[in-house]
TIMARMAR-36785 format. One record per residue (C-alpha): residue number from 1; x, y, z. Coordinates in Angstrom, 3 decimals, decimal comma. Layout:
rec n NUM	X X	Y Y	Z Z
...
This chain:
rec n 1	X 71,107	Y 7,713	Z -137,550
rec n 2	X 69,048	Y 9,209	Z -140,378
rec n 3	X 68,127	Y 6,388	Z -143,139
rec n 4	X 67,163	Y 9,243	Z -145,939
rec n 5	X 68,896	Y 12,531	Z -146,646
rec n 6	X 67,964	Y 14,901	Z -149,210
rec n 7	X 70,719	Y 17,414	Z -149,450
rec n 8	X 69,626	Y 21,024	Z -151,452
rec n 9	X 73,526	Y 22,434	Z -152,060
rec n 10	X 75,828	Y 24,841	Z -154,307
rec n 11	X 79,468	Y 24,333	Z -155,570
rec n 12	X 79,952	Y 27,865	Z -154,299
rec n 13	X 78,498	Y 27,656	Z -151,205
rec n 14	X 81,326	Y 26,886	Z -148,696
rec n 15	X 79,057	Y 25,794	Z -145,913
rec n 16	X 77,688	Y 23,460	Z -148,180
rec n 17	X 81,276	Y 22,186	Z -148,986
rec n 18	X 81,830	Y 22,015	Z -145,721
rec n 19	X 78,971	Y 19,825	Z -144,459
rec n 20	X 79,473	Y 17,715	Z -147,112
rec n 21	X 83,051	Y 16,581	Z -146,298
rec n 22	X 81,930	Y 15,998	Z -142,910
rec n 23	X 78,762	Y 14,078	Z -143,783
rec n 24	X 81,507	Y 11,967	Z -146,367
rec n 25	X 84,377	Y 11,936	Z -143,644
rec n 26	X 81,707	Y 10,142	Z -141,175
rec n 27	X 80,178	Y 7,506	Z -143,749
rec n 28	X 77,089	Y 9,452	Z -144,174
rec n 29	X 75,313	Y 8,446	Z -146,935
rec n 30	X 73,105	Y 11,560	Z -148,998
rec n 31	X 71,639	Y 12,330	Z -152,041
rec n 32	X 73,049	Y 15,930	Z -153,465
rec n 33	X 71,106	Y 17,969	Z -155,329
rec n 34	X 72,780	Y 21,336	Z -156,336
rec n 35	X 70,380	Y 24,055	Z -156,825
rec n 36	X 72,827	Y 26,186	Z -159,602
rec n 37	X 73,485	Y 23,115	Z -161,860
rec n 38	X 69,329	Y 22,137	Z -161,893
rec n 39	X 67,721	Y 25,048	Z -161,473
rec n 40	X 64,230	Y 22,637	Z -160,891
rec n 41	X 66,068	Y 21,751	Z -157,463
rec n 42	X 65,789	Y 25,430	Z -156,640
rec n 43	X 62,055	Y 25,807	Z -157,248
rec n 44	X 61,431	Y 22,474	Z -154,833
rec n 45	X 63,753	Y 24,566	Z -152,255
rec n 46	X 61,726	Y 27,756	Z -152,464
rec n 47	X 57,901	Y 26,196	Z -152,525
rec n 48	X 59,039	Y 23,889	Z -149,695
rec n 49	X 61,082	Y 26,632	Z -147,582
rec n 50	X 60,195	Y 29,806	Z -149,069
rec n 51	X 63,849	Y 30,299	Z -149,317
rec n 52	X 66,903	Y 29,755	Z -151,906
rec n 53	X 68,800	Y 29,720	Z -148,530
rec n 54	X 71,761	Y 26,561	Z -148,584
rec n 55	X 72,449	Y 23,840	Z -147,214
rec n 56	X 69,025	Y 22,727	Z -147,029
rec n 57	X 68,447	Y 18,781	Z -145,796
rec n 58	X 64,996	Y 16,240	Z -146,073
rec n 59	X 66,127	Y 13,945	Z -142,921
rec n 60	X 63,690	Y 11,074	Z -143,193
rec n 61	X 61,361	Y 13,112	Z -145,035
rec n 62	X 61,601	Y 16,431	Z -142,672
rec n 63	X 62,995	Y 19,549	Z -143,847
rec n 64	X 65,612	Y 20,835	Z -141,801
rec n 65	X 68,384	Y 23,808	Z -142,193
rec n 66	X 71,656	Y 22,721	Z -142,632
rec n 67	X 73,230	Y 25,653	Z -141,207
rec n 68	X 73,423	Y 28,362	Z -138,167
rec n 69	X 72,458	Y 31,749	Z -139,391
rec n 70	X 75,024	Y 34,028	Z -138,870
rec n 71	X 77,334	Y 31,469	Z -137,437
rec n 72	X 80,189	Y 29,767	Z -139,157
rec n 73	X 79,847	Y 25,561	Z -139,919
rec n 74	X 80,550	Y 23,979	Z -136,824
rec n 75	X 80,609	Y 20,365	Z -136,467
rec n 76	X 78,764	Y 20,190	Z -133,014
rec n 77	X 75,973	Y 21,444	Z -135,023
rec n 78	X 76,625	Y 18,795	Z -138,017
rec n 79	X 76,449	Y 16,141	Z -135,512
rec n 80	X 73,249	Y 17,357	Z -133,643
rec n 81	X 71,811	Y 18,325	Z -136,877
rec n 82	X 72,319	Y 14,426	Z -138,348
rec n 83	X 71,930	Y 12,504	Z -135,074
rec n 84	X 75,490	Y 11,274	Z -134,911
């Protein structure tokens, strides 16, 4: 399992939400960094990503999407997504 996770989030993003009570439900530990509240998270999201686009992860130092586009949060893809 991942050792470092970076988490890019916003309190009204529900997939956000979402992933984050699964990552807490399976002992997953994560740094959060919400993007609305410091807006300086934002500009490391969009020079790293080129997007604003949430839930945004650094696994272990690689950037990753935290989210199917287009699809609702499913927890298959939580699991793939964080190697559990």
């Amino acid at each position: 399992m991942a050792k470092n996770i970076i988490m890019y989030s916003a309190k009204l993003c529900g997939d956000c939400q979402l992933l984050k009570a699964f990552m807490d439900a399976n002992g997953v530990t994560y740094e959060s960094r919400d993007i609305r509240e410091n807006p300086e998270y934002g500009q490391e999201l969009e020079a790293k990503t080129g997007k604003l686009g949430v839930p945004y992860l650094i696994i272990d130092g690689e950037w990753k999407r935290g989210y199917e586009v287009g699809k609702p949060f499913s927890e298959d893809f939580a699991r793939e997504l964080l190697g559990l």
